[in-house]
C-alpha positions in Angstrom: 19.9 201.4 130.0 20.0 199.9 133.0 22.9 197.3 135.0 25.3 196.7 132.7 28.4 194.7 133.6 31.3 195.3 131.6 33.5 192.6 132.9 35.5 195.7 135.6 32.0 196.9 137.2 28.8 198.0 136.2 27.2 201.0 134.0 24.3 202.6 135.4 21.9 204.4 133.1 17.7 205.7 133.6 15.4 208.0 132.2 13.9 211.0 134.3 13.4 214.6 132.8 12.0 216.1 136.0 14.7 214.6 138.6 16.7 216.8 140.6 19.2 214.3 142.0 19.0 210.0 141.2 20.7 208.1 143.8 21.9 204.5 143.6 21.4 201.8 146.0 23.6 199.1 146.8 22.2 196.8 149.1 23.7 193.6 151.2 23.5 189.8 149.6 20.3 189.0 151.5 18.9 192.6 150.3 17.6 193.3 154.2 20.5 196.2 154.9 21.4 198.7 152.7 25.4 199.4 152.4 26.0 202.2 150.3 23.8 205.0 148.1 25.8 207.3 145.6 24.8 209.7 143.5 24.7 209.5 140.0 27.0 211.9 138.6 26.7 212.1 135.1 23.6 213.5 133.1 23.0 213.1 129.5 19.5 215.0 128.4 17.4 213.0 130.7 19.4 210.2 131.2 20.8 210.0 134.2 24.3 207.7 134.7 27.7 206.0 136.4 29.9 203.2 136.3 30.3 201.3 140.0 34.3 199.0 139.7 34.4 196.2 141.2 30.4 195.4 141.4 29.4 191.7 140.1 26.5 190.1 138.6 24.6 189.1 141.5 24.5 192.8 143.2 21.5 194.0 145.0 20.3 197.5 144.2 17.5 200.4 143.5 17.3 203.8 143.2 15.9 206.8 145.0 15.2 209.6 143.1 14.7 213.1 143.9 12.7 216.3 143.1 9.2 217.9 143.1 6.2 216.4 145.3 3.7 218.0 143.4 1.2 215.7 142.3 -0.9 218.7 141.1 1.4 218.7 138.1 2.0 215.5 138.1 5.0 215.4 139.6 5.3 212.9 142.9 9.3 212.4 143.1 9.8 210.9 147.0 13.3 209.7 147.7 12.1 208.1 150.8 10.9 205.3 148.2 13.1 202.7 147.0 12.2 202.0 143.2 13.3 199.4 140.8 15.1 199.9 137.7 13.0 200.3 135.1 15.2 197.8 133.0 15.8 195.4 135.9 16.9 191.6 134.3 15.8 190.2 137.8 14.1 190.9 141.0 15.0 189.0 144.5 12.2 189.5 147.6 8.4 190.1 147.4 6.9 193.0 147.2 5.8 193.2 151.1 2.5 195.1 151.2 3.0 197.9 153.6 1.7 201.8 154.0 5.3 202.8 153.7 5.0 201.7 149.9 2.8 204.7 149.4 4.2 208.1 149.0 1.7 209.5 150.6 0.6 209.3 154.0 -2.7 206.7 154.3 -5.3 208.3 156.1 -4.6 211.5 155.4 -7.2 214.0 155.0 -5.2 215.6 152.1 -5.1 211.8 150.5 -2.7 211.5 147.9 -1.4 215.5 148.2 0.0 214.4 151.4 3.6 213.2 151.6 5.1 209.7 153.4 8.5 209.8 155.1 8.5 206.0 155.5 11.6 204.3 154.3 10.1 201.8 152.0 13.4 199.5 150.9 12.4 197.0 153.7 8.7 195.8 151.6 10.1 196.2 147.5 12.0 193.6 145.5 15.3 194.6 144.5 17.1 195.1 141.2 19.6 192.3 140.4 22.6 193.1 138.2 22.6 189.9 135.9 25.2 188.1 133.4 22.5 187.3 130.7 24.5 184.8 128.5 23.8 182.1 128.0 25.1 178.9 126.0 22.8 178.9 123.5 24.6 176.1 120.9 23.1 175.4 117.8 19.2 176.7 119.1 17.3 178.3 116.1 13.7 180.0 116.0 11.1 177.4 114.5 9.6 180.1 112.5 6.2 178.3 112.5 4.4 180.4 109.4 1.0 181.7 110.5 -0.8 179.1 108.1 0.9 176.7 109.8 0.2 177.9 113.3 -1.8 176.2 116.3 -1.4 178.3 119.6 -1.7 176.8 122.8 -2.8 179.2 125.1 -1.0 178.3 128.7 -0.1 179.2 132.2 3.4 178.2 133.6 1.6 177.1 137.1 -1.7 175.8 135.5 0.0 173.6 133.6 2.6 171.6 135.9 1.4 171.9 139.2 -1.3 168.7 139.1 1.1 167.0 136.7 2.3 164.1 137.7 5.0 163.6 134.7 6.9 166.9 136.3 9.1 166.4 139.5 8.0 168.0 142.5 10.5 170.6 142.7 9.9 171.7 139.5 6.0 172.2 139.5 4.7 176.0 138.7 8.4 176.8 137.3 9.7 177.4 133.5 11.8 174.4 134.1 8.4 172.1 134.9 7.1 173.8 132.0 9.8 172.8 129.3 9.8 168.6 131.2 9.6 165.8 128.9 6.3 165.0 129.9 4.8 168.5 128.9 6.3 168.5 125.9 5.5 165.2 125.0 1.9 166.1 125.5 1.8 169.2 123.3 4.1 167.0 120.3 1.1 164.5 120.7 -1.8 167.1 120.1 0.7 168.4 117.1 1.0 172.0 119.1 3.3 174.4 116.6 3.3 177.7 119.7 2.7 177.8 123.2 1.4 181.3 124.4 2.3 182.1 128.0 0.4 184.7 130.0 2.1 187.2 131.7 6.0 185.9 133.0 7.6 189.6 133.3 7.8 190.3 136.8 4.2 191.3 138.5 3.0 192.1 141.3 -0.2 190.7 143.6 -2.7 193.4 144.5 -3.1 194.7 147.8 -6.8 193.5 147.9 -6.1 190.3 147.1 -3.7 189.3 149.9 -6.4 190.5 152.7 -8.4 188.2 151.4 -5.9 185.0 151.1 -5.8 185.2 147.4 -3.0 186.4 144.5 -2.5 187.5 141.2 -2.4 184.2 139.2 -3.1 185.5 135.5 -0.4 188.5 136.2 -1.4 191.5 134.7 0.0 193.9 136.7 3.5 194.3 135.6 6.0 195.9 137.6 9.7 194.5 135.9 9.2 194.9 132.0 12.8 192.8 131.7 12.4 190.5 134.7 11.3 187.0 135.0 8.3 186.5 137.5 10.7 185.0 140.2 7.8 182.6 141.8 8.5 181.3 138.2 11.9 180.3 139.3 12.8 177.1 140.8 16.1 178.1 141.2 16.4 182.0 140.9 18.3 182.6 137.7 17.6 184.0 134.4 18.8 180.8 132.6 16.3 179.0 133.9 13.6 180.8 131.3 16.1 180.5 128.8 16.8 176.9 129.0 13.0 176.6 128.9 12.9 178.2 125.8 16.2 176.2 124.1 13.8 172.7 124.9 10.3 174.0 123.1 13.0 175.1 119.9 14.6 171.7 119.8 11.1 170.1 120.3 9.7 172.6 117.1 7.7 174.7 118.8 7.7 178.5 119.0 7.3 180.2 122.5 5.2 183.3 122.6 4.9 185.8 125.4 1.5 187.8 126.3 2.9 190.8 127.6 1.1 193.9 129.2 2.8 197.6 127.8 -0.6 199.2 128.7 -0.2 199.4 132.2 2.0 199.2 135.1 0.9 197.7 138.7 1.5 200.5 140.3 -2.8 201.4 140.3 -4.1 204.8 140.3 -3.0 207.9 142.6 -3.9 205.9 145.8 -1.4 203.2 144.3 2.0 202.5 145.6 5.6 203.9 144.8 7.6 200.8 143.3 9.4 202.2 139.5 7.8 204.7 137.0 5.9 206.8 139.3 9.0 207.7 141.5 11.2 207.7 138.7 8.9 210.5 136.3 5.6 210.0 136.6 4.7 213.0 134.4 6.5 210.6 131.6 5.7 207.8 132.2 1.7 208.0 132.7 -0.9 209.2 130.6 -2.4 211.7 133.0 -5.9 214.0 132.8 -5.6 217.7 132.8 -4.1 219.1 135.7 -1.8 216.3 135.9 -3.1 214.9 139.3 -5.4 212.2 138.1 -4.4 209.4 135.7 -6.0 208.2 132.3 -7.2 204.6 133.1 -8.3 203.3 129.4 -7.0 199.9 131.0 -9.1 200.0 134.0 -6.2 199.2 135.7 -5.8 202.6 137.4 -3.3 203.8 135.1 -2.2 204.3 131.4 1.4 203.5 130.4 2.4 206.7 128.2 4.0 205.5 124.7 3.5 209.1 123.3 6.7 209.8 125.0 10.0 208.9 123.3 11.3 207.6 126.1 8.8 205.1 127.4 8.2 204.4 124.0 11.9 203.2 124.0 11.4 200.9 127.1 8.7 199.2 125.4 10.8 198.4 122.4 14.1 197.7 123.9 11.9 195.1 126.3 10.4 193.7 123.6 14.0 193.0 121.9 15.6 192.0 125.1 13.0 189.3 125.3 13.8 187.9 121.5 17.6 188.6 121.2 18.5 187.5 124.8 15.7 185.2 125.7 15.0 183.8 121.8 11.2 184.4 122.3 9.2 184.0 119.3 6.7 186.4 119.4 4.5 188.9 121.5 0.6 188.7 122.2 0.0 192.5 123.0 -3.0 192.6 126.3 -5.6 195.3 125.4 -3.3 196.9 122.3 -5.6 199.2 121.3 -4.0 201.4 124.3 -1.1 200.8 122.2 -1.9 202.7 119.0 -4.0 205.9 121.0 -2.1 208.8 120.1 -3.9 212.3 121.4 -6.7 212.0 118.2 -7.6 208.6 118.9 -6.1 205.1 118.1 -4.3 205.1 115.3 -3.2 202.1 113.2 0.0 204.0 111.5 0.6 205.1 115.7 3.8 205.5 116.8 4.4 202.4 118.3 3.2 200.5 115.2 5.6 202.5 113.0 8.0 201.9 115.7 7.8 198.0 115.5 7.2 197.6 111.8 10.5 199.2 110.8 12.5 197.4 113.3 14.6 194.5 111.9 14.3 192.3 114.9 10.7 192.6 116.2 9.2 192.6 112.4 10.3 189.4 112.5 8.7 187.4 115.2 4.6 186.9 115.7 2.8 189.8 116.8 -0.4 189.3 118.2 -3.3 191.9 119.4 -5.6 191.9 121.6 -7.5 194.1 119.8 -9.8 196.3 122.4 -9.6 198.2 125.8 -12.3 200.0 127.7 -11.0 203.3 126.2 -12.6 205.6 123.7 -13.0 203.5 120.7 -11.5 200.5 122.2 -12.9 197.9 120.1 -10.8 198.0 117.1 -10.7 194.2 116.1 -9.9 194.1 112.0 -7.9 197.9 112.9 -4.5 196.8 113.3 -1.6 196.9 110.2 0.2 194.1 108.9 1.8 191.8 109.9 -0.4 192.1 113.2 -2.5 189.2 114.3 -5.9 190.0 116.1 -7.7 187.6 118.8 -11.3 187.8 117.3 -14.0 187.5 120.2 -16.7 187.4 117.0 -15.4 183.8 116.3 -15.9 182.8 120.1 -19.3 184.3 120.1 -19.9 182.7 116.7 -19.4 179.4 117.1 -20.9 179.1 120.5 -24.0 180.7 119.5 -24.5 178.9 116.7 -23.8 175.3 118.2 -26.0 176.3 121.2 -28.6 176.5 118.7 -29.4 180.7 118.6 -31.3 181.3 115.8 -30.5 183.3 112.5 -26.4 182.5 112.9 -26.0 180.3 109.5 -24.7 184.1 108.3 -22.6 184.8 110.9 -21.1 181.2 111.1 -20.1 181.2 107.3 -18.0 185.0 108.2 -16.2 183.1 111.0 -15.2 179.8 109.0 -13.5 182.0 105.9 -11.5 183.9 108.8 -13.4 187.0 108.9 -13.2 188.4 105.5 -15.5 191.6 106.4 -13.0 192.3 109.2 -9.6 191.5 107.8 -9.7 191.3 104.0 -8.0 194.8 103.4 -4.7 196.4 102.7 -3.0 193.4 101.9 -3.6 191.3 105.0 -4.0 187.8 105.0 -6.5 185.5 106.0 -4.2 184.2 108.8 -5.1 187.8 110.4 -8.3 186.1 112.4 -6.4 184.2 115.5 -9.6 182.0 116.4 -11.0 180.8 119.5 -13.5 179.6 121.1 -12.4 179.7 124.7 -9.2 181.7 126.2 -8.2 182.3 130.0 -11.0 185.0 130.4 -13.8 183.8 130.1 -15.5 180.2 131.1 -12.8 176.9 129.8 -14.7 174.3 127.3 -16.1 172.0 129.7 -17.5 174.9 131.3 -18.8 176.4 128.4 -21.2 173.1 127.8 -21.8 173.1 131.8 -23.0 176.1 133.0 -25.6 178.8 131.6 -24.4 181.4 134.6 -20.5 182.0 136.2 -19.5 181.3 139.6 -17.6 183.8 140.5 -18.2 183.8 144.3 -14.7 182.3 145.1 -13.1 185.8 143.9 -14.2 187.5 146.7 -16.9 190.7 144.5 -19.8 188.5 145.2 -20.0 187.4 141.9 -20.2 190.8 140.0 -17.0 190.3 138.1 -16.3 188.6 134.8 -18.3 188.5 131.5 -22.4 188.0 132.4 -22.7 186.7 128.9 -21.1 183.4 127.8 -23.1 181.7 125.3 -23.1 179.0 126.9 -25.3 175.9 127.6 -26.0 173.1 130.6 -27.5 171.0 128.1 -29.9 170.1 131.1 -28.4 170.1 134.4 -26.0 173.6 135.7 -22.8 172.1 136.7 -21.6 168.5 136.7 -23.6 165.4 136.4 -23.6 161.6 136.2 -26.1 161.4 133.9 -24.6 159.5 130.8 -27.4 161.5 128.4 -26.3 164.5 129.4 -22.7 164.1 129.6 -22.4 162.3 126.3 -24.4 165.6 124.7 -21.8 167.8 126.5 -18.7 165.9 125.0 -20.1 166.2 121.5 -21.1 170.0 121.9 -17.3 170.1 122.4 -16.4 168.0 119.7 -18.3 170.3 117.4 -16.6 173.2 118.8 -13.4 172.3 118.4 -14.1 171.1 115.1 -15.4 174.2 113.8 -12.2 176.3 115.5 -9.5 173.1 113.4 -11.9 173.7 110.0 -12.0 177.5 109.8 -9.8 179.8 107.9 -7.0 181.8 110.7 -5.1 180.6 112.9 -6.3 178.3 115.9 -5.9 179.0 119.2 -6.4 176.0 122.0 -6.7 176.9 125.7 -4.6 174.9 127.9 -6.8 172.2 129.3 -9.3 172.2 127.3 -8.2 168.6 125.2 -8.7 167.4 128.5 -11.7 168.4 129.7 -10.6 170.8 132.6 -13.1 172.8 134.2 -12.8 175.8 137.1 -16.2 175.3 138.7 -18.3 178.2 136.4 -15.3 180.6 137.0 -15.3 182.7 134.3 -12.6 185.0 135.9 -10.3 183.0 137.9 -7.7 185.7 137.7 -6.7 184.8 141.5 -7.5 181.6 141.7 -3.8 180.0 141.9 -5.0 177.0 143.3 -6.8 173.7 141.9 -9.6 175.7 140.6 -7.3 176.8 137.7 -4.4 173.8 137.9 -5.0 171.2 135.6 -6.0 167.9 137.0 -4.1 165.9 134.4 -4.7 162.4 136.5 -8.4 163.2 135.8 -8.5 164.3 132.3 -10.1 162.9 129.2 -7.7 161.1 127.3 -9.9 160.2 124.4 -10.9 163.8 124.4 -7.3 164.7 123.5 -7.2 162.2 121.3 -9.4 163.8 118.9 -7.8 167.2 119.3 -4.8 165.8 118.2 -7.1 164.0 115.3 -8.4 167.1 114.4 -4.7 169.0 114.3 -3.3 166.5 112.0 -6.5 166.7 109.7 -5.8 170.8 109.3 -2.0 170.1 108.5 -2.8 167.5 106.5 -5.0 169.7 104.2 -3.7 172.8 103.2 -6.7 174.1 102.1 -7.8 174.4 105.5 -5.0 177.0 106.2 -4.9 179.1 103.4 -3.3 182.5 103.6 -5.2 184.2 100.9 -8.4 184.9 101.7 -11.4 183.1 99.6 -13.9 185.3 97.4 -16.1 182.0 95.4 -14.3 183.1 92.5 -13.4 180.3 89.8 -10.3 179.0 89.2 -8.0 179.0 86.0 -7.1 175.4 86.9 -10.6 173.8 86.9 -13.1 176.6 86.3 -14.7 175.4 90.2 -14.9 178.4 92.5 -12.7 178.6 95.2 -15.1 178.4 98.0 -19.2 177.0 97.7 -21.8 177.3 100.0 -24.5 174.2 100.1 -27.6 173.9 101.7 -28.5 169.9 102.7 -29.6 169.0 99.4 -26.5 170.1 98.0 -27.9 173.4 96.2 -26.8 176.6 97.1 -28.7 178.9 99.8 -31.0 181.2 98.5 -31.3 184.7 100.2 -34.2 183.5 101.5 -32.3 180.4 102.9 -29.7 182.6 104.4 -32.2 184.9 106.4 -34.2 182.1 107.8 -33.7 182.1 111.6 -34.5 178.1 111.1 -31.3 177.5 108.9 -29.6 174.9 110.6 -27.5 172.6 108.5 -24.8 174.4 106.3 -21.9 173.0 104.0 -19.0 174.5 102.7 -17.1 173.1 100.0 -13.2 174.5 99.9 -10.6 174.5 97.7 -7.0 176.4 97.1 -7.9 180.1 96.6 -8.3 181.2 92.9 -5.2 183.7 93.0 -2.5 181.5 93.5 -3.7 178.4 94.7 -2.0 175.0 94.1 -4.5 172.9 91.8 -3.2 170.1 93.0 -4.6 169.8 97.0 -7.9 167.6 97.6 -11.2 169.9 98.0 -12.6 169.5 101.5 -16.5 169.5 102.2 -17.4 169.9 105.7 -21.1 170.2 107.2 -22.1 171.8 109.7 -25.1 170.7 111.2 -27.1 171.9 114.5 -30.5 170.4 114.0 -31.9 167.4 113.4 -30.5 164.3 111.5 -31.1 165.1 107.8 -29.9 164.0 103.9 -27.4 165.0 102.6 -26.5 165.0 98.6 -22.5 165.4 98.3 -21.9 168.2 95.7 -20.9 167.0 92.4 -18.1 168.8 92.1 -15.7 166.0 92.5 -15.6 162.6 91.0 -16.2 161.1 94.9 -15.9 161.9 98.5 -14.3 160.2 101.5 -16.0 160.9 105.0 -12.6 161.5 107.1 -14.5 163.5 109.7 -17.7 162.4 112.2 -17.9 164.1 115.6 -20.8 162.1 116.6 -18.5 159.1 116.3 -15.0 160.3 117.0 -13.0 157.0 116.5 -14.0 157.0 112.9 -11.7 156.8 110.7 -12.6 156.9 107.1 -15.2 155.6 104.5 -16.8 156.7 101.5 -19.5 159.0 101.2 -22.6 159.1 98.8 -26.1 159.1 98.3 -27.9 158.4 101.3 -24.9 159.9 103.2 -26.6 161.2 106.3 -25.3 164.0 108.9 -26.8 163.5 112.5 -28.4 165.8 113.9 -25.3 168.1 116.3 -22.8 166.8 114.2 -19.8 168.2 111.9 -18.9 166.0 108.6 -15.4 166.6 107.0 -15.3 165.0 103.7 -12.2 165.1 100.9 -12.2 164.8 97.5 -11.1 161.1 95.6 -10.8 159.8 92.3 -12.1 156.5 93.2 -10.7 155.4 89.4 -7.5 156.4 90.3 -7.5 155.2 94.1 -5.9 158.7 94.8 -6.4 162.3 95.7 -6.4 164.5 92.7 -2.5 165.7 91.9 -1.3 162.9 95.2 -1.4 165.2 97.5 -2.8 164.8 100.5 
């Protein structure tokens, strides 16, 4: 499917089952004049193809397709429209916003029943024919295992355009991602994955370029093969791959968050760019009548992956991306969209049967985003092995209970065995939970201990967008401050956060900029903000903040027990007779249901060890507390011959000493102690 050059020309191939007549394009080098249009002649089912001699990589082109205009039926072929190939590998121009775009005529009292003449090759990117290989030498997948797993959730621009370790041509491109100095930072904090949002080819909405902003997070897709070119310092494919080839030598995976759910081409007052000019009674899930589309997304539209066909574009993308790019792995953007067949979503779907038998996509790390705004779109704990699920209960978990919301000892204790009541069935593992406790929607860290209400205003919707409830805490003043109480409570609120995301059972995931102590002003959706609200001011971050991120990493792969892939059910072991995991109140005895229900419980431990079905005896036990009110006692359990304090946020330079009685935790504080044999000067077994 798609350009294909075969060394004497290129093969043409795309999907319509409604077409009358598909015409190619072939445009000049600068893609301004267009030099010849020919016909497809060959037609297999509803592919439609021909092979051009004599055309190189490098060639210009689209496609103009023709048939019915009757968006009644849900037909709205216009070959006045120039469309890009489904499968382009590249894209050269802008999309130039322009009437003509539309296929039908704006202003119109007949709205979208009306029908546009406009030639509309001038204002869409072209289709580049591209020679995808690449000299790949000895490059092999890191293959990070989930347990071992600590995603860094990043943005190509927000990540390199304020650093000043990435030369200035370079900034806001792949290339400036994959520099020494970024990848020097990520080795430091002991980063296994970094998660990139959107980089397929997307497009900036028409309301956002009247009012002087653009699409930064890039969830409007519009090239499911292409690069995003403003990602290109240089315009070539090779450039993403060489960007990947660095993280792999560097041992660390790169992960893409792509969007199958949705195109950018909006609702039926949308524009004419691909899918809708190509079949748009295939392509789109569409209401009765056919006139009106299903928007589960919000988006405007719904990407149909009932139909064989798009189903296929979706999964020869997805393989593109790992066999020709080497990507490691997929987070899927509101998936529940995904698995809805006609009864409802469906975890055995056909897109999940569809990647679970496939030999290459099985393979790498699949991630879901596990909601939309469809019927029954919160699915989080839904999704089949080996699916990975973001889980927002963590977020709101561990925010609530370190802002100090009453009655969350219960719901604290779920989050830090990975969500058991979610994800414990059908043989999935406890790495199912992908934890956070800030991501790119929603307010960053600093903001999170900063702000009690978003500040949205720079967006342009007077403040009406993003989430109205964060969780969040000023500790005192909204917004920055120079007072040194204040700040110093803010830094150890997000020491105690990011403690309790390193210590829990799942996989970690760090937003990009948070080690540092970035902020975006109360934005809590700065999906247009390209600019210095969402750019990390590296020159101004807080090294010592980044320090202990990179403290805490190395703790969590330093203790297996912390990263267990079997979930833990306080059953005893055949090793020691010691249950795998122990709940403790303060004074070291276990909470009563009482203890559990009262709204005033505020200081819990939990005492860890390798799960009881299959566990190696031989790792340390690890008893960390968790304490959100006042200073108190604490009596060390008495499980273990002695305990080591490796872990104090209030006093994050701390490196180890022993722990006993009289062993206090300050009040807003996390304790991470491990387990000695102070006759042996030793962890039981060796083993760190």
């Amino acid at each position: 499917m798609g350009a294909c050059f075969d060394g004497e020309g290129v093969n043409f191939a795309v999907f319509s089952a409604h077409a009358e007549k598909v015409e190619l394009c072939l445009f000049s080098p600068d893609g301004r004049k267009e030099m010849a249009r020919i016909a497809l002649p060959e037609r297999d089912g509803d592919i439609w193809h021909g092979h051009v001699g004599g055309l190189m990589p490098g060639t210009l082109y689209g496609f103009r397709v023709h048939g019915p205009y009757a968006p009644e039926q849900g037909h709205r072929f216009n070959p006045h429209k120039l469309l890009i190939d489904p499968y382009a590998r590249a894209l050269e121009g802008r999309l130039k916003w322009s009437d003509a775009l539309m296929g039908y005529k704006v202003g119109s009292p007949r709205g979208d029943m009306s029908y546009d003449t406009r030639d509309s090759a001038f204002a869409v990117p072209k289709s580049v024919v591209v020679d995808t290989s690449f000299a790949w030498g000895d490059d092999a997948a890191p293959r990070v295992p989930p347990e071992a797993a600590v995603i860094y959730e990043a943005h190509v621009r927000g990540m390199t355009m304020l650093h000043p370790g990435v030369e200035k041509g370079l900034r806001g491109s792949f290339l400036g991602l994959a520099s020494d100095a970024v990848i020097d930072h990520l080795q430091r904090l002991g980063i296994t994955s970094i998660e990139l949002l959107p980089v397929q080819a997307f497009a900036d909405e028409r309301f956002l370029i009247a009012k002087g902003l653009r699409n930064y997070w890039g969830y409007q897709t519009i090239g499911f093969f292409a690069p995003e070119p403003r990602y290109l310092a240089k315009g070539q494919v090779w450039e993403f791959q060489s960007m990947v080839r660095r993280f792999h030598a560097a041992g660390i995976e790169v992960i893409l968050d792509v969007v199958y759910n949705h195109s950018g081409e909006g609702d039926e007052f949308g524009p004419t760019l691909s899918f809708r000019g190509f079949d748009n009674a295939s392509y789109y899930r569409l209401l009765h009548g056919g006139r009106h589309y299903v928007n589960d997304t919000g988006t405007g539209n719904t990407l149909n992956l009932t139909h064989p066909m798009v189903l296929r574009m979706v999964m020869d993308s997805l393989r593109y991306w790992v066999e020709v790019c080497h990507v490691d792995g997929f987070r899927f953007d509101l998936a529940t969209v995904l698995g809805r067949e006609a009864h409802g979503f469906d975890p055995n779907g056909g897109f999940f049967d569809a990647i679970r038998q496939d030999p290459v996509l099985s393979r790498v790390k699949l991630i879901a985003e596990p909601w939309d705004i469809g019927p029954g779109g919160y699915q989080l704990g839904a999704y089949p092995h080996p699916f990975l699920e973001w889980n927002d209960r963590f977020r709101d978990g561990a925010r609530r209970w370190w802002k100090g919301d009453p009655g969350m000892a219960p719901d604290l204790a779920k989050r830090l065995l990975g969500s058991a009541e979610r994800f414990d069935h059908h043989g999935r593992g406890a790495t199912s939970s992908v934890n956070f406790v800030t991501a790119h929607d929603g307010f960053t860290l600093e903001d999170v201990v900063s702000f009690t209400l978003k500040r949205n205003w720079a967006n342009g919707e007077e403040n009406r967008d993003g989430h109205h409830e964060n969780h969040s805490d000023n500790l005192g003043v909204e917004g920055p401050t120079d007072d040194p109480a204040i700040r110093a409570a803010r830094g150890l609120r997000k020491r105690n956060l990011l403690a309790t995301l390193m210590l829990a059972q799942g996989v970690p995931m760090l937003l990009a900029g948070d080690e540092v102590g970035h902020s975006q002003g109360g934005n809590n959706n700065a999906y247009a903000q390209d600019n210095e609200t969402t750019w990390i001011d590296w020159a101004a971050g807080d090294a010592g903040l980044a320090d202990f991120v990179a403290r805490l990493i190395a703790l969590r792969r330093a203790h297996p027990v912390l990263r267990q892939r079997r979930f833990l059910h306080a059953r005893p072991r055949p090793s020691d007779g010691l249950p795998d995991v122990a709940w403790r109140r303060a004074d070291g005895q276990s909470p009563s249901a009482q203890d559990w229900h009262d709204p005033g419980f505020r200081c819990l431990g939990v005492e860890l060890r390798m799960a009881a079905e299959g566990g190696d005896p031989g790792h340390c036990a690890i008893y960390a507390v968790f304490n959100t009110g006042a200073e108190c006692v604490l009596r060390l359990p008495d499980t273990a011959p002695g305990w080591e304090l490796i872990l104090d946020t209030t006093r994050p330079e701390m490196l180890a000493e022993p722990g006993g009685p009289g062993t206090r935790a300050p009040a807003q504080s996390v304790l991470v102690f491990r387990s000695v044999d102070p006759r042996a000067g030793a962890f039981p077994g060796g083993k760190p």
